[in-house]
FIMARKOL-76026 format. One record per atom (N, C-alpha, C): x, y, z. Coordinates in steps of 0.05 Angstrom, whole numbers, plus 5000, padded with zeros to 4 digits. Each point is the difference from the previous one (the first is absolute). Last residue first. Layout:
<recs>
XYZ;...
</recs>
This chain:
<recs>
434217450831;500350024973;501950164978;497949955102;501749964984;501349904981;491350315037;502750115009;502650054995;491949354994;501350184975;501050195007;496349355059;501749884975;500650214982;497850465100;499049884977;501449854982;503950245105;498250134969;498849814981;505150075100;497449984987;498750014978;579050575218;498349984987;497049975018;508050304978;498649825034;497650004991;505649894912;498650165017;499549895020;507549684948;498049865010;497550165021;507050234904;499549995030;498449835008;506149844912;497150155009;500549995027;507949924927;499650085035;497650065006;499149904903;502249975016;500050125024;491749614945;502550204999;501749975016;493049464995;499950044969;502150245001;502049035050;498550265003;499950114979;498848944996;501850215008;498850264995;494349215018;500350154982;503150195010;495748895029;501350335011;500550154971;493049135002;502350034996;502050405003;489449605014;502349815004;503050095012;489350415003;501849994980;502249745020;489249914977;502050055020;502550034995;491350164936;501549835005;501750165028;490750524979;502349974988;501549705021;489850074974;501850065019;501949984990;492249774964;499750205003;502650135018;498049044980;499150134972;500850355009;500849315061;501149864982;500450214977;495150235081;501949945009;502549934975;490549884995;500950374991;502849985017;496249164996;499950084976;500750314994;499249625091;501549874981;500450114969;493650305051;501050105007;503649874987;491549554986;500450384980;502450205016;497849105039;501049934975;500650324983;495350035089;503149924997;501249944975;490850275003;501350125008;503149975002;494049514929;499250045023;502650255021;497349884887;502049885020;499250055035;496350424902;498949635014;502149915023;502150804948;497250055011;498849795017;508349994969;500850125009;496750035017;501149614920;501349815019;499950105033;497050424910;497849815011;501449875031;505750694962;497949995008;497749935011;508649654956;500050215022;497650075010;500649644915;500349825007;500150115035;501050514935;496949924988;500749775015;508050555012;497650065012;496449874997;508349674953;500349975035;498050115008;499450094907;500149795012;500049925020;503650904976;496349924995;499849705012;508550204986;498850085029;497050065002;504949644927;500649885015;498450045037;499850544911;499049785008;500249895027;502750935010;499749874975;498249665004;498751045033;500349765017;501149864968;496150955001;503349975000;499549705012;492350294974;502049974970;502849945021;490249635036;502450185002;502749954984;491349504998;499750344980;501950145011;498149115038;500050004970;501350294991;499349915078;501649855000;500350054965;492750305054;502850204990;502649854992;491849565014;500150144975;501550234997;499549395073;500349774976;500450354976;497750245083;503449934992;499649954977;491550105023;501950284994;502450004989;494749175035;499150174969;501350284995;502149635086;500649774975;499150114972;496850565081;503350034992;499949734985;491349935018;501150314984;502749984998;498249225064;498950064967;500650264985;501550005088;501849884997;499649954964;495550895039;500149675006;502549874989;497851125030;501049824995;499149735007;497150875036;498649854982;501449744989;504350635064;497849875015;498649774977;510450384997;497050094988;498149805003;508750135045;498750244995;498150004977;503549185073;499650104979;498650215003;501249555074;501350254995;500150084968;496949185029;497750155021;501150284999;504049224944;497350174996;498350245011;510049484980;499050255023;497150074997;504649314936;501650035029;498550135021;495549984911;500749715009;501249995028;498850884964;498349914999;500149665014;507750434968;498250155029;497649905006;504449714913;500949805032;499450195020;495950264917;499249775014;502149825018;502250944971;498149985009;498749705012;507650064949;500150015028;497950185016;499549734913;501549785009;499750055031;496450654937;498549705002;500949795025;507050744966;496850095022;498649805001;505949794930;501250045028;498250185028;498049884909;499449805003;500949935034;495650774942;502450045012;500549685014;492750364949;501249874981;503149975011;492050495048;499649774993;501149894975;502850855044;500949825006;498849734993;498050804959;502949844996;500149765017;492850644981;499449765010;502349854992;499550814931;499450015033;499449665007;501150464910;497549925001;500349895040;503650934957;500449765009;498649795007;503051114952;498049865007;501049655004;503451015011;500649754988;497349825007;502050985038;498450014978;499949664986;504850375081;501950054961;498050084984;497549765093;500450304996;501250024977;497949085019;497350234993;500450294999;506449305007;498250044984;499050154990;503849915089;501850094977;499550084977;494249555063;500250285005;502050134994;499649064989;497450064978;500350335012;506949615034;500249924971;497350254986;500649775086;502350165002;499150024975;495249295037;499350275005;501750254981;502749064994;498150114976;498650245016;506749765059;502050064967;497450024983;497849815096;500450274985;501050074985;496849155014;498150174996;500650355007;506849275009;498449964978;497850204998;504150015077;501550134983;499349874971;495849565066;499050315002;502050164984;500549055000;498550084987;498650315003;507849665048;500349984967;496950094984;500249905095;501950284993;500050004972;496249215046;498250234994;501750254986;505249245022;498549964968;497650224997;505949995081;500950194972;498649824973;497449785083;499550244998;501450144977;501149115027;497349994993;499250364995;509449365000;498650235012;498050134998;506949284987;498549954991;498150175014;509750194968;498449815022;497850024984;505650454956;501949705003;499149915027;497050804934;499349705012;501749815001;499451154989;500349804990;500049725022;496350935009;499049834986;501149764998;503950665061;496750055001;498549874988;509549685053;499150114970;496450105005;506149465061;498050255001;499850264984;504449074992;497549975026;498750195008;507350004930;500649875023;498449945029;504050194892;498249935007;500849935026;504550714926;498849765025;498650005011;504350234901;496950065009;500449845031;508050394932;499149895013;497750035021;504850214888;499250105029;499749765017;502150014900;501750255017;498950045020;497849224924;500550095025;502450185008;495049924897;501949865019;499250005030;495950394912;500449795011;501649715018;496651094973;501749845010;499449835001;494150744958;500749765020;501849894994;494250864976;502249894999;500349775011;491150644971;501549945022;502849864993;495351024963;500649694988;500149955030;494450805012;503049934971;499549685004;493150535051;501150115005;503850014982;491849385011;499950135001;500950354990;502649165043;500249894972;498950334982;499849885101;503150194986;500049864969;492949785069;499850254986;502950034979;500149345075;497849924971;499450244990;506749945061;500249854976;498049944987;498650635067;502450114986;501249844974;493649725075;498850274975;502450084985;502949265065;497249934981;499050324986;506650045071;501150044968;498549834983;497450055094;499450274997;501849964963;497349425086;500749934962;499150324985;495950075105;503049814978;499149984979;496150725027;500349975031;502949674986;493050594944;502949874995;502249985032;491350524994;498949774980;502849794997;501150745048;497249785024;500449814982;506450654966;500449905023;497949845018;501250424891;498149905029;501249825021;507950454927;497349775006;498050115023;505750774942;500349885026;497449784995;502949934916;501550055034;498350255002;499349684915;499349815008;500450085036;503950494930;497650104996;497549735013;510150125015;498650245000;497649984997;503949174978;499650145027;499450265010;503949764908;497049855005;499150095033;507450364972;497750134980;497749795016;508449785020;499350165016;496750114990;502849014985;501250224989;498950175021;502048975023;498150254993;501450324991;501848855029;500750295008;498150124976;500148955060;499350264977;501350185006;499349265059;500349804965;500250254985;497650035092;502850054995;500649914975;490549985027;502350275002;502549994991;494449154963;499450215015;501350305011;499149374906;501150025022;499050185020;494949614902;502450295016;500849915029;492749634906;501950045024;502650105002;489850394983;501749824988;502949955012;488350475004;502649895004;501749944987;491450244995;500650165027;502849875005;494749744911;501049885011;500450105038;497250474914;499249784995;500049835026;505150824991;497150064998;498449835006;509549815000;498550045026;497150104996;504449804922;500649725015;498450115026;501250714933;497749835001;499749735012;508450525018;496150265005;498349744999;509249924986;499049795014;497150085005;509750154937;498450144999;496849785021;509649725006;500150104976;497550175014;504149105046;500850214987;498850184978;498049035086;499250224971;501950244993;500648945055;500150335003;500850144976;500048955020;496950194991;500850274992;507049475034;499250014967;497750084995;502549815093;500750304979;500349964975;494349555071;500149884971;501250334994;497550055087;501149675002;501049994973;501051035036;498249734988;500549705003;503850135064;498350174987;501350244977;504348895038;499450284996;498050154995;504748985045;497650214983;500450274991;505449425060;500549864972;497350134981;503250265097;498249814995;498549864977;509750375057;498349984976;497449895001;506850575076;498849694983;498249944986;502250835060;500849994975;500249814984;496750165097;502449924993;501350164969;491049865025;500650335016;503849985002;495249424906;499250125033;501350195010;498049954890;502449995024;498250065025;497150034897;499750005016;501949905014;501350564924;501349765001;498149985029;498150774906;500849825031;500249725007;499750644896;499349805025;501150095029;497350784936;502249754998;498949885027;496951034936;499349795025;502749704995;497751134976;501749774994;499149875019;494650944959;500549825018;502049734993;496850774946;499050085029;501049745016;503150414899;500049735006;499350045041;501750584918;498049955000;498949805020;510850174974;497650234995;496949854999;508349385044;499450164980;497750244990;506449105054;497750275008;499250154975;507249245026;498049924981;497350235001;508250015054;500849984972;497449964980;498950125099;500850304984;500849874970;497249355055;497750104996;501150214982;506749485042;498849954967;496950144998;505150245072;502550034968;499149954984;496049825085;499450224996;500650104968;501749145041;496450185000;500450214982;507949455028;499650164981;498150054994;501749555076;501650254997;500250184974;491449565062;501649854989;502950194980;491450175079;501350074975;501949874994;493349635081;502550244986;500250024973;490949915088;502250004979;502950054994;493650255074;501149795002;500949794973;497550875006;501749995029;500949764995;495550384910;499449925020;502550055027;499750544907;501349675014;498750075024;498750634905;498749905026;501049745010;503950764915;499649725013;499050015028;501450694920;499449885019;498949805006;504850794930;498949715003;500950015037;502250744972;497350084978;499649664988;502750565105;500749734978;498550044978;499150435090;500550174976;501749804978;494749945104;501149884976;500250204981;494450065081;502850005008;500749964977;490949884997;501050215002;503450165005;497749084995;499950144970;501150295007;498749475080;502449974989;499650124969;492450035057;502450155010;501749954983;493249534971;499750354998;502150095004;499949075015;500050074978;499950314994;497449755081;502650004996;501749954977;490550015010;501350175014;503950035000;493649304964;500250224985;501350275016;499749225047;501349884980;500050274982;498050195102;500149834983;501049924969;500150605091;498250074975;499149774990;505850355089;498849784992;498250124980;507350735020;498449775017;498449774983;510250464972;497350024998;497849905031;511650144949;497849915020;497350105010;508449864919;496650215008;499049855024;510850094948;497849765019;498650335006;508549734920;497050255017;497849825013;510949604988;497949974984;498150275013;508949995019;500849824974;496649954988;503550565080;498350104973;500649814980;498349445083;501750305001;499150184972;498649065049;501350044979;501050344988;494649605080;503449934993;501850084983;490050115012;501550245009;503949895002;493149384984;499450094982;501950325008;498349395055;501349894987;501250224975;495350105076;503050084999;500949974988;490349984986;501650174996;502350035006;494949215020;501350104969;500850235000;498149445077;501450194991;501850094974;489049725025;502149935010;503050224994;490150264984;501449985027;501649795015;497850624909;500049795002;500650035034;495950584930;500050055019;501149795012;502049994910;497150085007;499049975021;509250244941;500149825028;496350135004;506850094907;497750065012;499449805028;509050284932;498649815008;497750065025;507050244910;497850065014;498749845012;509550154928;497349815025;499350155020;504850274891;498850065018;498749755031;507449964908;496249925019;500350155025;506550034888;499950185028;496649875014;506249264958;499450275016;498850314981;501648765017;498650294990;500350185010;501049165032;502450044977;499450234988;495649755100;500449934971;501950184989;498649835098;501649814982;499949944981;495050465057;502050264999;501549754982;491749705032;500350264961;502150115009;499449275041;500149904978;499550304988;500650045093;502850024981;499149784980;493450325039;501350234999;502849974984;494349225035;498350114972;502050354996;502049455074;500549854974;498950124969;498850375088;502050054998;501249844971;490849915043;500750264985;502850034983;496149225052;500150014977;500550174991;498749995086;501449735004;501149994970;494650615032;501950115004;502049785003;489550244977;501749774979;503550065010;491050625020;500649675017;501949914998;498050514928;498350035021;500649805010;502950544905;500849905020;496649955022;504250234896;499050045026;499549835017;506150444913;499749855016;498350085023;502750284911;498850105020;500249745006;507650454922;498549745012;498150105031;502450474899;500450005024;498649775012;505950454921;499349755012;499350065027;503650754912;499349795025;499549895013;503849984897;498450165022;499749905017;508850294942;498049745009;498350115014;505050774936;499549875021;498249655008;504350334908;498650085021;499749875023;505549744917;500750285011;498250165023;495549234931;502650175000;501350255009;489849685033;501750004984;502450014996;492549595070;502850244989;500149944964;490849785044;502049764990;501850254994;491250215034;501649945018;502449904994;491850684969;502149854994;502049935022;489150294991;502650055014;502149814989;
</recs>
């Protein structure tokens, strides 16, 4: 599918999904960052997944300036469904509720698009429920982020780094043949199959800038700016469904994969052994010792291609430390090592006049 105009042709067009739940404090901000890009012709679509605060007034404020799907409670792939299905964009973008789009997202994904090319990814800026910096971004290292042809990086690897939802847009081609998601299996992080298949599927692209905003605010599903013993289990169950996902991608191509990605995934290691260290009695894998994870880390440390030195080092040093530390100290230590910084300093708004919406298993399991 060709997406880059030509001379004299039509621009193509842009559709932004937004979904929603709960989030009626954040919706409104995330609606007018996509009505506040420099691009046109976008489509917004914004998906409400049965929420029972009053997001939908919110979200009905706005009138036909954006297509609201009100749905019942599905979840993350669910409302990914609804809103595609709604979409006629031949690029799409997925924003969170409680994200924004930054004003030329959109302008520079379309300038840099081109014939073959399934997916654009670009930094994010983490920001509390304010919009204050917390001087990090995802990816942490956008100089990592890959461009070009990525099949054999994920064959090898079940990975590489990419931003989460709102970091991407996607061709239409690719999603056709990736959509409608499993709604049980992708209950959240429903744009984990979508960025690790779409290498797949053409080139990836990356921006290396920041055009978005990721907030953080205490009831994020993954990200860590507490110290929340349940979302280190969450991480490692969506670890074991990106090499699930992967190897039953595989296997219907016909590709062959020597499989057991995640024991070279250095970042599974990690926060497996602070579940383990922090939460034993709720750790999800019964077999686990404090020993095994040191010999695991130590050697995904080594053998994970995307970490550079530097961060080999920290982790060959991480480990033992992490394994020998008595409860409070390891809690100290995942406190230091694993958690985003406190933001500081006020971020001005990312558009103009935003609103203020009224806003059991076995050790190899997960291998």
């Amino acid at each position: 599918m060709e997406i880059q105009a030509q001379a004299g042709e039509a621009k193509p067009l842009v559709s932004i999904i937004i979904d929603n739940f709960n989030y009626a404090r954040f919706v409104s901000a995330a609606i007018d960052s996509a009505l506040a890009q420099s691009y046109a012709p976008v489509e917004i679509i914004v998906v409400d997944d049965g929420s029972t605060d009053n997001s939908r007034d919110v979200i009905s404020s706005y009138g036909d300036r954006v297509s609201a799907v009100f749905k019942p409670n599905g979840g993350h792939a669910s409302a990914f469904n609804a809103g595609f299905a709604a979409s006629r964009g031949e690029i799409v973008f997925f924003l969170d509720a409680d994200d924004l789009l930054l004003p030329e997202a959109v302008a520079e994904t379309v300038q840099i698009w081109r014939p073959g090319v399934s997916k654009v990814q670009w930094v994010l800026a983490h920001v509390d429920a304010n919009l204050s910096p917390f001087g990090t971004t995802v990816p942490f290292a956008p100089e990592a982020m890959p461009s070009g042809d990525l099949r054999q990086s994920v064959i090898e690897l079940a990975r590489y780094v990419s931003p989460p939802t709102s970091g991407n847009a996607f061709a239409r081609a690719l999603l056709e043949q990736l959509m409608p998601l499993s709604e049980t299996f992708w209950h959240q992080s429903a744009e984990m199959p979508l960025w690790l298949l779409a290498p797949f599927f053409g080139e990836i692209l990356s921006i290396r800038k920041v055009l978005g905003l990721y907030r953080v605010h205490g009831q994020n599903y993954v990200a860590m700016n507490d110290l929340d013993y349940r979302k280190l289990r969450i991480k490692l169950v969506f670890d074991w469904q990106r090499a699930f996902t992967l190897q039953e991608f595989l296997n219907h191509r016909g590709i062959k994969a020597a499989g057991q990605w995640l024991r070279s995934d250095c970042g599974h290691w990690k926060y497996r052994m602070a579940s383990l260290c922090l939460d034993p009695e709720r750790h999800v894998i019964l077999d686990d010792s404090r020993a095994f994870l040191v010999r695991r880390g130590l050697e995904a440390a080594w053998r994970d291609s995307l970490h550079g030195w530097k961060s080999k080092l920290f982790h060959m040093i991480w480990f033992p430390v992490m394994a020998a530390a008595p409860h409070a100290l390891a809690q100290r230590v995942a406190q230091r090592t694993l958690l985003l910084k406190t933001p500081s300093t006020p971020m001005p708004p990312a558009t103009p006049n935003p609103r203020n919406g009224a806003s059991g298993s076995s050790r190899e399991a997960l291998h």
